[in-house]
VONU-634675 format. One record per atom (N, C-alpha, C): x, y, z; residue in three letters. Coordinates in steps of 0.1 Angstrom, whole numbers, always signed. Atoms other than C-alpha are relative to their C-alpha. Example, Ala and Ser with C-alpha at 12.3 -4.5 7.8 and 13.67 -1.06 7.14 Angstrom:
2
xx|yy|zz|r
+9|-12|+0|ala;
+123|-45|+78|ala;
+9|+12|+0|ala;
-9|-11|+0|ser;
+137|-11|+71|ser;
-8|+11|+8|ser;
! end
This chain:
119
xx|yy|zz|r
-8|+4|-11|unk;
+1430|+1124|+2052|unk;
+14|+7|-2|unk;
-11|-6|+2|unk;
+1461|+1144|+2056|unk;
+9|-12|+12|unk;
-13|+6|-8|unk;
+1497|+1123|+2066|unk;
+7|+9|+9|unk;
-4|-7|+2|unk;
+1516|+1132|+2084|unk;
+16|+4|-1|unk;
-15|-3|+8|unk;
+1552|+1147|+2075|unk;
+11|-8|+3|unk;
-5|+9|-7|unk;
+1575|+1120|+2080|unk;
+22|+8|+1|unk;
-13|-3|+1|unk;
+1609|+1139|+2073|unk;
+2|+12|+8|unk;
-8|-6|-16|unk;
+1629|+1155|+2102|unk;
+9|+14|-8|unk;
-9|-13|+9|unk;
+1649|+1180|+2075|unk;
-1|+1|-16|unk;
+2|+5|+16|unk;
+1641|+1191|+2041|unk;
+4|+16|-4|unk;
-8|-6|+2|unk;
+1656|+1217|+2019|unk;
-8|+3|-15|unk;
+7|-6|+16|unk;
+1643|+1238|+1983|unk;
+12|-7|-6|unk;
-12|-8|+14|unk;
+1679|+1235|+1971|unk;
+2|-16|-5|unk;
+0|+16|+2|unk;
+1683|+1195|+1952|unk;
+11|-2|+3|unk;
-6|+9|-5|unk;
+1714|+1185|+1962|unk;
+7|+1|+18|unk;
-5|+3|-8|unk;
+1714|+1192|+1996|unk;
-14|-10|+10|unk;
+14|+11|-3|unk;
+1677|+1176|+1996|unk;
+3|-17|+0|unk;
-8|+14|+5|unk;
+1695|+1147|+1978|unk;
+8|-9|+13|unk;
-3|+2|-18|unk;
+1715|+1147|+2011|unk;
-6|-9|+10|unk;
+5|+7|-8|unk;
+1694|+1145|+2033|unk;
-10|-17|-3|unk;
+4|+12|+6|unk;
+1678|+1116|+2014|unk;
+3|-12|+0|unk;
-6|+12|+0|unk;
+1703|+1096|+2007|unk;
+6|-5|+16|unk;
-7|-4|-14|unk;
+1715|+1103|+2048|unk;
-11|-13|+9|unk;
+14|+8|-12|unk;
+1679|+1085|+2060|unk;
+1|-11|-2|unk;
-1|+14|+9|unk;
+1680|+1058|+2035|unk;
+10|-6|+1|unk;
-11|+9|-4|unk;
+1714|+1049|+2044|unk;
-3|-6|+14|unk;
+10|+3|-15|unk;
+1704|+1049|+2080|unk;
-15|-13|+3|unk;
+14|+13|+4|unk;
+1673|+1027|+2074|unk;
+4|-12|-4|unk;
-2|+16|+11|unk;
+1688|+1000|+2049|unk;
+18|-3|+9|unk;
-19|+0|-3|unk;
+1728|+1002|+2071|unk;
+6|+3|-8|unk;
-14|-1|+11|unk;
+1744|+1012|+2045|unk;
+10|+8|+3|unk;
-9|-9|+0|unk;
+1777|+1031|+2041|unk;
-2|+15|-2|unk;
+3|-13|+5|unk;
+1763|+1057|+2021|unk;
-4|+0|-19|unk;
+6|-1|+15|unk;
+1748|+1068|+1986|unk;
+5|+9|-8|unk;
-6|-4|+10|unk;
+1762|+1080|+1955|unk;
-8|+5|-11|unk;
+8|-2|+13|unk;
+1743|+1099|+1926|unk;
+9|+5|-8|unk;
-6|-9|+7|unk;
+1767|+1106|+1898|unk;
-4|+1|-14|unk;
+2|-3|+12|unk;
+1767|+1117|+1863|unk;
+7|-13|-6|unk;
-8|+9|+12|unk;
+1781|+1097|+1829|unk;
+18|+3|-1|unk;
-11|-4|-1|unk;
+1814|+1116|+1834|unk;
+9|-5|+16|unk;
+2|+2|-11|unk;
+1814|+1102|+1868|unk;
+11|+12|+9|unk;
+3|-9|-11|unk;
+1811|+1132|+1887|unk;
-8|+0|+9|unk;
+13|+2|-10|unk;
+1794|+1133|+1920|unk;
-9|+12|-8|unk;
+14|-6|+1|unk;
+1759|+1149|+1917|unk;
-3|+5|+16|unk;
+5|-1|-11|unk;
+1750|+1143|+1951|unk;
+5|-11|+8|unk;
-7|+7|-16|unk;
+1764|+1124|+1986|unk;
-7|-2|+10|unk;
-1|+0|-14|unk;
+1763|+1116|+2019|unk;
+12|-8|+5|unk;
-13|+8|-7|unk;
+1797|+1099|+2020|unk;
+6|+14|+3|unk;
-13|-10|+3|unk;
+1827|+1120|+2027|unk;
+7|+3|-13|unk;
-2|-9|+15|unk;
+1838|+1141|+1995|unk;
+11|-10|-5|unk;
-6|+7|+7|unk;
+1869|+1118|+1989|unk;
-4|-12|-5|unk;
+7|+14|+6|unk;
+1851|+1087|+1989|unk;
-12|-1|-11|unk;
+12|+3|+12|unk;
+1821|+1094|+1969|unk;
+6|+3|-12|unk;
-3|-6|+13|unk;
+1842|+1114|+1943|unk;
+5|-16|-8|unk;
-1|+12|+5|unk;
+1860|+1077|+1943|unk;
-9|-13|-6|unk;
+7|+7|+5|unk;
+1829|+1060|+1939|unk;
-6|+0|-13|unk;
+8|-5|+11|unk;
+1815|+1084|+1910|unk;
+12|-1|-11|unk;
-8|+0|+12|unk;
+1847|+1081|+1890|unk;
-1|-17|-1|unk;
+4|+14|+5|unk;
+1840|+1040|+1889|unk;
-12|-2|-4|unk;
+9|+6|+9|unk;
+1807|+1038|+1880|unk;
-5|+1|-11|unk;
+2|+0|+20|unk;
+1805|+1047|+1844|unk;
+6|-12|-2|unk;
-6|+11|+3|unk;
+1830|+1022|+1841|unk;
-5|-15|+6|unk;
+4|+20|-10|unk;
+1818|+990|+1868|unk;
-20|+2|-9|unk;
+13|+1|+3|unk;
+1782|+1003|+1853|unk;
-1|-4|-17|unk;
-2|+4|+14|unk;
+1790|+990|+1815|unk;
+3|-13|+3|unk;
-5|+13|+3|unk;
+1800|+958|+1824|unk;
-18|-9|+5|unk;
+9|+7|-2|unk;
+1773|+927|+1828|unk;
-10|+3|+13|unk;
+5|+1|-14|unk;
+1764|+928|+1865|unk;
-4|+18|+9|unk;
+4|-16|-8|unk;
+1752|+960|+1884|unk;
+4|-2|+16|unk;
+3|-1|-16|unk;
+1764|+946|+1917|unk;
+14|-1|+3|unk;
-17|+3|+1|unk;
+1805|+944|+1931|unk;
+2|-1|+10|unk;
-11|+0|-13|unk;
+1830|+938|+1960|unk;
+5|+9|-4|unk;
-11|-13|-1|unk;
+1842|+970|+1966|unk;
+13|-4|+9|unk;
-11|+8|-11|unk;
+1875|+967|+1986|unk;
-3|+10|+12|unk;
+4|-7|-9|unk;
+1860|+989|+2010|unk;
-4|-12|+13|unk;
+3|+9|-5|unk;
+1849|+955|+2023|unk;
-18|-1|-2|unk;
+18|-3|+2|unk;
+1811|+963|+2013|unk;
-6|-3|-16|unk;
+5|+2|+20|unk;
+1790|+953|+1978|unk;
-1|+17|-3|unk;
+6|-14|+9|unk;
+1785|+984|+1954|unk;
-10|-3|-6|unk;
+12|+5|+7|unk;
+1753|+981|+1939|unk;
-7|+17|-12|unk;
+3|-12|+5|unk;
+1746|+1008|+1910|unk;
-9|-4|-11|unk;
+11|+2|+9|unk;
+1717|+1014|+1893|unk;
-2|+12|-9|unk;
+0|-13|+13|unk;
+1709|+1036|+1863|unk;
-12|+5|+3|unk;
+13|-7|+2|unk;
+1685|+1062|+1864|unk;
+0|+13|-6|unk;
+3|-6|+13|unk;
+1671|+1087|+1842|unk;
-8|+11|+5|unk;
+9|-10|-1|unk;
+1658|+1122|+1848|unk;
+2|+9|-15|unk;
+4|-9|+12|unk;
+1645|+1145|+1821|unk;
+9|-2|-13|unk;
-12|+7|+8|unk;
+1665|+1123|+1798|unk;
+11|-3|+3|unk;
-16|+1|-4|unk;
+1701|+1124|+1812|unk;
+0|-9|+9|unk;
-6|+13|-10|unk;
+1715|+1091|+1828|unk;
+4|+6|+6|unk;
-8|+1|-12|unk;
+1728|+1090|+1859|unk;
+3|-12|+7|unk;
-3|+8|-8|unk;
+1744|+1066|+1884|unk;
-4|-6|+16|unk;
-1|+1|-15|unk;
+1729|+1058|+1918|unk;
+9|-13|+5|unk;
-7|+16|-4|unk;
+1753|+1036|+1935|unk;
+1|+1|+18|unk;
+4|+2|-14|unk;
+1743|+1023|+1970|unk;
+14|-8|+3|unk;
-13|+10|-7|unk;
+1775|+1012|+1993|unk;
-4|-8|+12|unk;
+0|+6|-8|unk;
+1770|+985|+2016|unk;
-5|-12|-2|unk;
+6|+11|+2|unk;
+1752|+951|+2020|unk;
-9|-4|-11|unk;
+7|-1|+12|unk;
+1739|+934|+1992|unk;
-13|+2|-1|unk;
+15|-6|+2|unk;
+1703|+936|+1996|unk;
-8|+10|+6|unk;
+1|-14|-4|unk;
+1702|+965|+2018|unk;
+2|+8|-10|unk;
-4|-11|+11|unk;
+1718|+982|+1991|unk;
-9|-2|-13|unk;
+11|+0|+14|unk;
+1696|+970|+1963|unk;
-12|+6|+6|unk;
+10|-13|+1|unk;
+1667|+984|+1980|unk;
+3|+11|+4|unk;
-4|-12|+0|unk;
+1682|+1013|+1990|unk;
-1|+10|-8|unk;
+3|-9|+20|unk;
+1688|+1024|+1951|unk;
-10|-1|+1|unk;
+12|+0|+6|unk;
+1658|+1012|+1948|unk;
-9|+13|+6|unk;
+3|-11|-6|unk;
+1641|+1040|+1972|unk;
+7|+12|-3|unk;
-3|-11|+4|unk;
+1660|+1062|+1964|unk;
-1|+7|-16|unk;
+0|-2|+11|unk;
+1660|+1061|+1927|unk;
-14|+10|-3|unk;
+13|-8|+7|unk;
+1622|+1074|+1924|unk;
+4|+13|+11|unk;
-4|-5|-11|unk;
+1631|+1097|+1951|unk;
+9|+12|-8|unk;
-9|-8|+4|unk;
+1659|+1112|+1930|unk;
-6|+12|-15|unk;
+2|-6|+7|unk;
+1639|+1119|+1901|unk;
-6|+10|+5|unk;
+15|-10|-5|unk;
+1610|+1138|+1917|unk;
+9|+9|+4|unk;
-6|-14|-10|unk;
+1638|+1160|+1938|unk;
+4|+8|-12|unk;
-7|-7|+13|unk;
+1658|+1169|+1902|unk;
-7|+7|-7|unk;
+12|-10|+13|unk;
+1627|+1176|+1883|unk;
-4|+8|+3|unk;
+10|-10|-6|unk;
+1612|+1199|+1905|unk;
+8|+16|-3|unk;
! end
């Protein structure tokens, strides 16, 4: 049985796949937007506007070491960041917006991120 294709835009190159990824999945769950960054909190990958996500990826190394994975951003929105792991190397996904939108949001997106990086 062949599916069939459910995505409207797709891309060889991973972070503008990442893009569009996190772009649907914000869309879907309301969110603000999604954040994949590194341990140096560098973006990786977006769909916010470049000053806001850079501000998101420089807090989550830091908000991601303390007890809770979930926050009041003053954006007026939860931050919800979850760790994930390709080909060894941590990273940050951090979903902006409502709290349980945004939990599953990472959550969709996380397997999502690995498959795009490894390939």
């Amino acid at each position: 049985m062949v599916l069939p294709e459910r995505r409207r835009k797709r891309s060889s190159f991973a972070g503008l796949a990442l893009h569009y990824l996190f772009s649907a999945i914000a869309r879907r769950q309301g969110l603000k937007g999604i954040v994949l960054a590194d341990t140096a909190g560098l973006v990786v990958a977006t769909n916010l506007k470049e000053s806001d996500a850079e501000e998101v990826a420089a807090m989550a190394p830091l908000m991601a070491r303390s007890a809770g994975l979930e926050y009041d951003w003053y954006w007026g929105s939860p931050l919800v960041i979850q760790n994930v792991e390709v080909d060894g190397y941590p990273f940050y996904l951090c979903a902006l917006g409502a709290n349980q939108p945004a939990v599953q949001g990472a959550h969709e997106a996380a397997g999502a991120v690995d498959r795009i990086l490894a390939a």
